[in-house]
C-alpha positions, 0 to 999 in steps of 0.5 A, a space after each residue: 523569543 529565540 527559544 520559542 522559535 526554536 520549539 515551534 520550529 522543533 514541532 513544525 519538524 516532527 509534525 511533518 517527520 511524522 506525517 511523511 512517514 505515514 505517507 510513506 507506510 500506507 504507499 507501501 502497505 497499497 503496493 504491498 496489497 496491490 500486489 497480493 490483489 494481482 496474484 489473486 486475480 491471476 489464480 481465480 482466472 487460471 482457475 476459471 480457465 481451467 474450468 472451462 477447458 474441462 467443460 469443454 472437453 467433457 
């Protein structure tokens, strides 16, 4: 009885090991998007910006 306690406590640990830890790789792989996202946005609206003033100008 003691020891199935022990294993069915072992499992609920690694179980939820296991499940922190893939919470934790996707929380950083969407900050790590996120920011290549803005960066990505900040060149397209440089770029559009660009764009204009030389349409402008002309």
């Amino acid at each position: 009885m003691n020891s199935s306690i022990v294993l069915v406590s072992a499992v609920l640990a690694s179980l939820a090991a296991g499940v922190l830890s893939a919470y934790a790789l996707c929380a950083t792989m969407f900050r790590i998007f996120r920011i290549h996202a803005t960066q990505v946005a900040a060149e397209r609206n440089a770029r559009a910006a660009m764009l204009t003033t030389t349409a402008t100008v002309k």
